[in-house]
C-alpha positions as CSV (number, residue, x, y, z in Angstrom):
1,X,133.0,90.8,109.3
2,X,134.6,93.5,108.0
3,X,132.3,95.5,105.2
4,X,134.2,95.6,102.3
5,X,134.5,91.2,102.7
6,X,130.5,90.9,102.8
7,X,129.2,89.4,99.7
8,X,125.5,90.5,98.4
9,X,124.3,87.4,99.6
10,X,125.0,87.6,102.9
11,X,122.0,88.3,104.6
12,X,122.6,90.8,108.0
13,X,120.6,89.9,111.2
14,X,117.4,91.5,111.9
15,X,117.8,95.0,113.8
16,X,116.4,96.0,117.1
17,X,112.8,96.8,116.4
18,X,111.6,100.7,116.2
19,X,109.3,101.7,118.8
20,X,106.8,103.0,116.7
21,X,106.2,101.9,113.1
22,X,107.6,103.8,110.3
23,X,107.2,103.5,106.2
24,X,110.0,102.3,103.6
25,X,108.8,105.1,101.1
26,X,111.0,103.4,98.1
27,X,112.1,99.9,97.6
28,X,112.0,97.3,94.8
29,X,111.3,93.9,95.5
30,X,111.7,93.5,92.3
31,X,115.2,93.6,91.6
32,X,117.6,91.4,93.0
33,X,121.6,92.0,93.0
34,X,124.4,90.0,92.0
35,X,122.3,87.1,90.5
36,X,120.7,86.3,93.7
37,X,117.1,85.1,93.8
38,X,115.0,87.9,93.7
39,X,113.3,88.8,97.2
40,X,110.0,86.8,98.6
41,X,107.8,89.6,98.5
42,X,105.6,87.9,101.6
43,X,108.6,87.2,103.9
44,X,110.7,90.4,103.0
45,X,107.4,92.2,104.0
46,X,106.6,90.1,107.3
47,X,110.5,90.7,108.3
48,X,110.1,94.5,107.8
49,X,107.0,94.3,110.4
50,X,108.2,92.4,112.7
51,X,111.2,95.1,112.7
52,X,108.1,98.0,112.5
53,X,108.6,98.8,109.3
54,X,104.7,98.4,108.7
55,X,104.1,99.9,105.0
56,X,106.4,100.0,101.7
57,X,106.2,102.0,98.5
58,X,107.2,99.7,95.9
59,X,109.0,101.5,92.9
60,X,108.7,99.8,89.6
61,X,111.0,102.0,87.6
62,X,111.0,100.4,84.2
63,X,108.3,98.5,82.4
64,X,108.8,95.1,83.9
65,X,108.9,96.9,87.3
66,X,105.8,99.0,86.7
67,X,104.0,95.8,85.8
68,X,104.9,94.1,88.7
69,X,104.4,97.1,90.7
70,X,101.0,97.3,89.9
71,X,100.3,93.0,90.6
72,X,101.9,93.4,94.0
73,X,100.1,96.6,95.2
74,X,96.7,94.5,94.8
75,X,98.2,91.2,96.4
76,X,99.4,92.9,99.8
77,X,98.2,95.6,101.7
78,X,101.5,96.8,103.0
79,X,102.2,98.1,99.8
80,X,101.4,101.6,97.8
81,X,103.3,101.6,94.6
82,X,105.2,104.3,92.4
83,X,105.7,104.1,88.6
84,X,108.1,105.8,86.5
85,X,110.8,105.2,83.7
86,X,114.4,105.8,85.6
87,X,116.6,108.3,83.9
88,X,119.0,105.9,82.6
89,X,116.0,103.6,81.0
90,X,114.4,107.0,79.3
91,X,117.7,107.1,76.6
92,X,117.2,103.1,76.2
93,X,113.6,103.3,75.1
94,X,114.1,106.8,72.8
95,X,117.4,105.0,70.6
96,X,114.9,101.8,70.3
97,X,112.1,103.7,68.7
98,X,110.1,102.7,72.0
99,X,109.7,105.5,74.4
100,X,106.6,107.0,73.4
101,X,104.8,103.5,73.7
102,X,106.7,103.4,77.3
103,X,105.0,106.5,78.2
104,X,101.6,105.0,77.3
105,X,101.9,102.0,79.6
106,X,103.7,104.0,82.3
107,X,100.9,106.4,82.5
108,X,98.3,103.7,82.3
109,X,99.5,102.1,85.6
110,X,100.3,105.4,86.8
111,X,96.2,105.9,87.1
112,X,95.8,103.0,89.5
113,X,94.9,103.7,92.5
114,X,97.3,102.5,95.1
115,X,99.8,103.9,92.8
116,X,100.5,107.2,94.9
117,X,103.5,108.4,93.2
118,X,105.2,108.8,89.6
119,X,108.7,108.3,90.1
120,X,111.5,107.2,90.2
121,X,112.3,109.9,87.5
122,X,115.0,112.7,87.0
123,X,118.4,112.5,86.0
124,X,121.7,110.8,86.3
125,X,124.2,112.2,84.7
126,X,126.8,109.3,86.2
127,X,125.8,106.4,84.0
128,X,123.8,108.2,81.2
129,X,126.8,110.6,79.2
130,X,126.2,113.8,77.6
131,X,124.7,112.1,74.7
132,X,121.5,111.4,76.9
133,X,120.9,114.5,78.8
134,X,118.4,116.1,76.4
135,X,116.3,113.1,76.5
136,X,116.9,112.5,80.0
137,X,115.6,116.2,80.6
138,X,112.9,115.6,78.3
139,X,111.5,112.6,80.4
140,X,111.9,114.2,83.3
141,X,109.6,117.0,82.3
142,X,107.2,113.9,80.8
143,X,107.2,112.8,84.1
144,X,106.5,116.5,86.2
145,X,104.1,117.3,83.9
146,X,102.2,113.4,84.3
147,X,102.3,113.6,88.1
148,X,100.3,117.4,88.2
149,X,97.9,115.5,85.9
150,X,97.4,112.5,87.8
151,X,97.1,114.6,91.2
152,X,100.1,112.5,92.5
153,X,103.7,112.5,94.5
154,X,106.9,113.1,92.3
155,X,109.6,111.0,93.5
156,X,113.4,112.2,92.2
157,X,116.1,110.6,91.4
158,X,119.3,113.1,91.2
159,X,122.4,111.7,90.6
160,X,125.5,114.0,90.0
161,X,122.5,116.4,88.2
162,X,121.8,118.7,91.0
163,X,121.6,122.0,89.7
164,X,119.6,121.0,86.7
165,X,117.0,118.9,88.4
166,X,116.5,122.3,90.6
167,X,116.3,124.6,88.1
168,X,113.8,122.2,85.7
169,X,111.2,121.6,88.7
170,X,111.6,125.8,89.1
171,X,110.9,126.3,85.4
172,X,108.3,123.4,85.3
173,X,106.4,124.2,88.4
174,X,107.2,120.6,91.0
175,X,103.9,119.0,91.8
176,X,102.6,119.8,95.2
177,X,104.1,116.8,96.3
178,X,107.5,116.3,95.3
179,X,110.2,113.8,97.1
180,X,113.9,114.1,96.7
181,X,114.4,110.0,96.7
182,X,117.9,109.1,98.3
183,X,118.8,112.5,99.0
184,X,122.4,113.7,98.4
185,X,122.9,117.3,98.2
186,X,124.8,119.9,100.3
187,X,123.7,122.1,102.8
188,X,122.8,124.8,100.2
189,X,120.2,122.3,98.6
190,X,119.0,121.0,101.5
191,X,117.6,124.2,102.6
192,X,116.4,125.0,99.2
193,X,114.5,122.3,99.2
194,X,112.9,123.1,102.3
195,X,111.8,127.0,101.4
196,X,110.1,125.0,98.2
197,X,108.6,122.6,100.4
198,X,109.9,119.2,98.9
199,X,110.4,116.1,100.6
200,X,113.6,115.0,101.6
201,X,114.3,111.2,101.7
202,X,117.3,109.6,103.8
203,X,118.5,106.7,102.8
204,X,121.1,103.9,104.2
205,X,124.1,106.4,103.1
206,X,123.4,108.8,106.0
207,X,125.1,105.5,108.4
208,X,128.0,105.7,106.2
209,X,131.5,106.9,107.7
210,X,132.7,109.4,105.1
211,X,128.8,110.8,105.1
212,X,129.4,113.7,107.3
213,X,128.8,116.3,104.8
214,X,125.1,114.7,103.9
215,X,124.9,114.9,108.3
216,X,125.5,118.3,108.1
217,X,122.9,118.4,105.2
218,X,120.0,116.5,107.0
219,X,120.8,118.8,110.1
220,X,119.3,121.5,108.4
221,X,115.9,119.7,107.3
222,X,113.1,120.0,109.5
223,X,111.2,116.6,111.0
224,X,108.2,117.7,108.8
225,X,110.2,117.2,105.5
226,X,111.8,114.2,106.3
227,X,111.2,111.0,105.1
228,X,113.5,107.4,105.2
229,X,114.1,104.6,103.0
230,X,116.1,101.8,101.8
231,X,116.2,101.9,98.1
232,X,116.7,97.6,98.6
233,X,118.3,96.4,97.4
234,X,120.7,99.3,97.5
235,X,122.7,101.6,99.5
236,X,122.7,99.0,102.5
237,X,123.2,100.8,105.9
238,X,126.0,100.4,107.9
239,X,127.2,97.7,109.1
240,X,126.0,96.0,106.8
241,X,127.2,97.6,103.7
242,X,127.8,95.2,100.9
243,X,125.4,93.1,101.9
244,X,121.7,93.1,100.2
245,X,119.5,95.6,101.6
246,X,115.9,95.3,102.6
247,X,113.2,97.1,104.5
248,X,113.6,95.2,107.7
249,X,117.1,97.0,108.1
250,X,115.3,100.7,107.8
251,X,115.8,100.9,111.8
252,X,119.6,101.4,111.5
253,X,118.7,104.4,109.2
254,X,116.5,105.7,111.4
255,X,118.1,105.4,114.8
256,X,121.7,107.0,112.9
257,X,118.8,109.9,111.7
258,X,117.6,110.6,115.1
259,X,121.1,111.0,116.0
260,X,121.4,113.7,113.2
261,X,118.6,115.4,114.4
262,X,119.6,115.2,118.2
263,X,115.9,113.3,118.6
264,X,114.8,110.6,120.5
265,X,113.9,107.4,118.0
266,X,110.0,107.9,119.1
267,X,109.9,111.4,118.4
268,X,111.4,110.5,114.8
269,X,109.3,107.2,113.9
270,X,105.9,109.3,114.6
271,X,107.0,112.2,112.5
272,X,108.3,110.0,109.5
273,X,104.9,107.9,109.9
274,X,102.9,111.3,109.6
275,X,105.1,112.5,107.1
276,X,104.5,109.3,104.7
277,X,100.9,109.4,105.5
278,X,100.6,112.9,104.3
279,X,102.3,112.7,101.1
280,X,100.9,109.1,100.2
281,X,97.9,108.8,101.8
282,X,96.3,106.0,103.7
283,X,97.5,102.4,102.9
């Protein structure tokens, strides 16, 4: 079946297990697509396994996510969690007079401890116009400033916002631990982010045809800053695109990375495990 013909419902076979077991460091199985039933969290998480695709960070990126993210962490050990108010929510919340109670609750969960991570935060300058950057800025350095407090991994969202999420985690100071989530820069950012020591995440879009200038981007990362994900139920990997993504399809990122990298798939899946590991800790 031709790509742009799938449906979100269609569901895309299971994908030739990894050889060693790797991490989905951001999903939400809370959010479903296209009015579909949102995902079983037990069977979405037994399919990733059987796949290896042994531990998930679940990212609960507005309130109702957060709260859930902090319900499922306890129920099943495969999951760490991260908490954050996306870019796009933190405008919604500041017009309704409801932001700084937001930031209340968000930090509250943010203390738990199988909550490893504050994110997704940043900016997206695609969906939020230039009415919202100050307050999207603004969040963003709410959240920085909460993950140095909390001892905890930053996890970024940058859409179309490069140069200013750079330039606010130089002025800000990143957290020692800081993950570019769904990475999408050029070459030129890709090594910055390397001399600053960040994270860089690779999602389903790196198995895309017309990705070839994020290939030459992720050439130029080292295995030690690499990390993979699926963002599910987003950014589905080819060829599967248009369908709805999941952690059990993480191999076909991974196997199209090792390709990047000019790596064998074992080599990869035990430096992305370490990798996840070392900026999460143990599950």
């Amino acid at each position: 079946m031709n790509d742009e013909n799938r449906t979100y419902r269609d569901k895309p076979e299971a994908p030739q297990p990894l050889p060693l077991a790797v991490v989905d460091n951001h999903t939400h199985l809370d959010i479903s697509r296209d009015g579909a039933p949102k995902p079983d969290v037990r069977r979405t998480i037994d399919e990733a396994v059987a796949v290896g695709v042994d531990r998930m960070v679940q990212v609960g990126c507005d309130l109702d996510g957060a709260r859930f993210t902090e319900r499922v962490i306890d129920e099943h050990p495969e999951l760490l969690g991260a908490v954050a108010l996306h870019p796009n929510e933190v405008p919604k919340l500041a017009e309704a007079g409801e932001l700084d109670a937001a930031y209340v609750e968000i930090e509250r969960i943010a203390q738990h401890s199988r909550v490893r991570a504050v994110g997704e935060t940043g900016l997206d300058y695609f969906r939020t116009g230039p009415d919202g950057i100050a307050v999207q800025q603004s969040g963003f350095r709410w959240h920085i400033a909460l993950a140095k407090k909390l001892g905890k991994a930053l996890q970024i969202h940058d859409r179309d916002a490069h140069d200013d999420v750079m330039r606010i985690l130089a002025e800000d100071g990143a957290p020692d631990v800081t993950v570019l989530h769904c990475f999408s820069g050029d070459v030129e950012m890709a090594r910055e982010c390397v001399e600053r020591g960040y994270y860089v995440s690779v999602a389903g879009v790196v198995t895309f045809k017309n990705a070839g200038d994020l290939r030459d981007a992720l050439a130029q990362v080292p295995l030690e800053n690499l990390l993979v994900e699926t963002d599910a139920p987003y950014l589905t990997p080819s060829p599967h695109r248009g369908a709805t993504n999941a952690p059990a399809l993480v191999p076909l990122t991974v196997r199209a990375l090792a390709e990047v990298k000019n790596v064998d798939v074992s080599t990869l899946c035990a430096a992305l495990s370490e990798n996840s590991e070392r900026v999460y800790g143990p599950w």
